[in-house]
Structures are given as structure tokens and as C-alpha cells.
C-alpha positions in Angstrom: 75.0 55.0 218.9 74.5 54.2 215.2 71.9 51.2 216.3 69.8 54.1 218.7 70.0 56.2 215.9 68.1 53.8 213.4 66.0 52.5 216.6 64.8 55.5 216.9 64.1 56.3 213.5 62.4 53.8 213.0 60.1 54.5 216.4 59.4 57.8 214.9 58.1 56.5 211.0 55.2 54.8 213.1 53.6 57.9 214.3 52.3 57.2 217.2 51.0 59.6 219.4 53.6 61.9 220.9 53.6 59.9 224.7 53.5 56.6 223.2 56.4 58.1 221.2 58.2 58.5 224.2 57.9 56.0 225.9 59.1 53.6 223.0 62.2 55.4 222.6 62.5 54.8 226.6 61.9 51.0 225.5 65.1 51.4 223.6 67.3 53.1 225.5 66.7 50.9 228.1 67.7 48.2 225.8 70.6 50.2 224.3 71.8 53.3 226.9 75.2 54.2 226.0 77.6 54.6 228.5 79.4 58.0 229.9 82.1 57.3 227.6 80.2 59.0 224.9 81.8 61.8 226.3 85.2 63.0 226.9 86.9 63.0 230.6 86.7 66.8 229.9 82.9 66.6 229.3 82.1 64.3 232.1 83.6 66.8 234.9 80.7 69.5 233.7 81.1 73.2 234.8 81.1 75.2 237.9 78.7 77.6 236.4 75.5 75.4 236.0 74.4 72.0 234.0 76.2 71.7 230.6 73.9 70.2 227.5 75.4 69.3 224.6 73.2 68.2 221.5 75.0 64.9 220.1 72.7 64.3 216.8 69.7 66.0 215.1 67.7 65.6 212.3 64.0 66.5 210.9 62.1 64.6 213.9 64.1 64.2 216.7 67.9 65.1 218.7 70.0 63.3 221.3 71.6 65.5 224.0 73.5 64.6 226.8 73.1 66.8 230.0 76.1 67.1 232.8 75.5 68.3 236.0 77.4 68.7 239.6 76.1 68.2 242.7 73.7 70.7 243.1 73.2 72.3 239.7 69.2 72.8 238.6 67.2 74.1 235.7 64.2 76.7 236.3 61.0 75.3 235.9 60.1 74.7 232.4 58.3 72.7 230.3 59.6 71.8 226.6 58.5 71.9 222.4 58.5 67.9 222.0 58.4 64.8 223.8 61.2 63.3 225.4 62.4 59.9 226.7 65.5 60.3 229.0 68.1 57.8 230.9 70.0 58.8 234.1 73.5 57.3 233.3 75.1 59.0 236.8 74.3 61.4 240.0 70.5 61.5 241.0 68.3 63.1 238.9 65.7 65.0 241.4 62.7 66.0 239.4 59.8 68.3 241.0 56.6 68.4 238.6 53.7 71.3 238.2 50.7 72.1 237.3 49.8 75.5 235.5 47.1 77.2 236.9 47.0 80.4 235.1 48.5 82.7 237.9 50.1 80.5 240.0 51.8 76.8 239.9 50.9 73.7 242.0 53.6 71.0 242.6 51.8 68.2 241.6 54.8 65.6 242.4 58.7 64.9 242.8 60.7 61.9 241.3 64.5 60.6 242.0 65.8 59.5 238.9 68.9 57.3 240.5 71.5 55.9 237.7 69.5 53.5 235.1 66.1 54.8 235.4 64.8 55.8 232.2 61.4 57.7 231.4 59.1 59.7 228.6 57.1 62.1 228.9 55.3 64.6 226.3 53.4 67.9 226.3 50.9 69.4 228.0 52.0 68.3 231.2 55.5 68.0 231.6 56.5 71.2 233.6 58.7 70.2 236.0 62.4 71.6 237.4 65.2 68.9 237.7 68.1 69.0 240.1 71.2 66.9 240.5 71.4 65.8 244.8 73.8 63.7 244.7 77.6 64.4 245.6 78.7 63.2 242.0 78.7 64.6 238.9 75.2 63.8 237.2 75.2 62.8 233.4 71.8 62.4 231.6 71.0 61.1 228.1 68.1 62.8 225.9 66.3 62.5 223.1 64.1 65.0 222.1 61.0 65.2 219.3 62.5 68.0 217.4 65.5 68.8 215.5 67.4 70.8 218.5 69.5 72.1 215.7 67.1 74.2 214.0 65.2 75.2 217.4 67.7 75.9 219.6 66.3 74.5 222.3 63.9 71.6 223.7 62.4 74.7 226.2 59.0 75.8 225.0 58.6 77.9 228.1 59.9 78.8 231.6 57.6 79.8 234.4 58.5 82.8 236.8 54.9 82.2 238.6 54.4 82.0 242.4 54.5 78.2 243.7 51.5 77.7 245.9 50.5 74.4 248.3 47.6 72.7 246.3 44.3 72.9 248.2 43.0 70.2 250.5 40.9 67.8 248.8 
């Protein structure tokens, strides 16, 4: 991980733009992904209770977290502090995006993240609610544009607002 560490450190000293941020750190992991052995066989089974994440590494400007799930675990909908480039390493990442319309949210679009896929994203615009529907444990590898350590978490929010149909066009 010591080579994605530096890759992304280097990513980050250019300051580009937060979503052109992302998506080079998705360059790299897509070069470099480690593998589920980054984790213990403990780790990799996850929990009955919900999705288990674990932050690997932090510093000033960014983490790495891995995320386990089992079949059928979800977050709420959220959205989150920093930008974010991710890489599906098992299970099926299903993710279902929103848009904020004040007193209400539209889903705007859904996305199966199978094992390999990698993607950014960066605020305003990222609220969305992921889901593991597969029938094997899912492990996904983060990083986030924040020190995770001092934060506590990459959530910036989570939305408890109706979910409407979006109008016809």
C-alpha cells in the first residue's frame, strides 16, 4: 500500500479541483487496487449487524478505508465532507443516487458496482445510498479527501426526506 500512499500524495500536492481529484486517485487504484488480503480472514467475514468500515491510513488531506459488507447490508442515504474515489474488490456494490430538492428527494439514477469497477465522485452531488445484492460478502476500498482521523467520519449529512418519482419531462 506504501506505493498508493505516495500516489496519492502526490495526486493531492497538484490541487486540482476536488472531482478531478477523484477521479485521478481512481486512475491509480485502478492501476494499483490491493487485494482483500489487506484484511484479516476475521475482517473479510464482516458482521451480522450491518457494513463494517475500518479506516486503514490518514493524514492532513486524505484516508483509506475499507468497507465490508454481507449480502444485503446498506447505508442510509447520505452524502459525504470530501471527495472520494472507490474500487469494488468483492460482492456487488448497488448504488442509488439523489437529488436534493429542499423538502423532498428525487432518485436521479442507480449503478452496479460489480468486483473491479472503480469510480470518484465529489461534492455537491454525491447523495446517494449503497447496498451490497450479491450473495457474498462485499469488500470495498476508499479513499477519502479528509483526514477520517480527526473527522470521524466521511458523512457530511444523512437525509430522512420523503423519496418522490421525479416529474415527467
Amino acid at each position: 500500500m506504501d506505493k498508493l500512499i505516495r500516489g496519492i500524495r502526490a495526486v493531492v500536492a497538484e490541487r486540482l479541483d476536488p472531482r478531478h481529484t477523484a477521479f485521478a486517485v481512481a486512475d491509480l487504484l485502478r492501476a494499483d487496487m490491493p487485494g482483500p488480503d489487506l484484511l484479516t480472514p476475521e475482517e473479510r467475514r464482516g458482521r451480522p449487524d450491518g457494513y463494517v468500515s475500518t479506516v486503514r491510513h490518514a493524514e492532513k488531506d486524505f484516508s483509506i478505508v475499507t468497507v465490508v459488507w454481507r449480502p444485503g447490508h446498506e447505508t442510509v442515504i447520505h452524502d459525504h465532507v470530501a471527495w472520494c474515489a472507490f474500487g469494488v474488490l468483492s460482492g456487488n456494490e448497488h448504488e442509488t443516487l439523489y437529488r436534493d430538492m429542499g423538502d423532498h428527494l428525487v432518485e436521479i439514477g442507480r449503478a452496479d458496482n460489480p468486483p473491479g469497477d472503480v469510480s470518484g465522485f465529489a461534492p455537491p452531488g454525491d447523495i446517494h445510498k449503497v447496498r451490497n445484492t450479491s450473495d457474498e460478502v462485499g469488500i470495498s476500498f476508499h479513499v477519502y479527501g479528509a483526514d477520517l482521523s480527526a473527522v470521524g467520519t466521511s458523512v457530511r449529512r444523512v437525509y430522512d426526506l420523503p423519496v418522490l418519482a421525479p416529474s415527467p419531462a
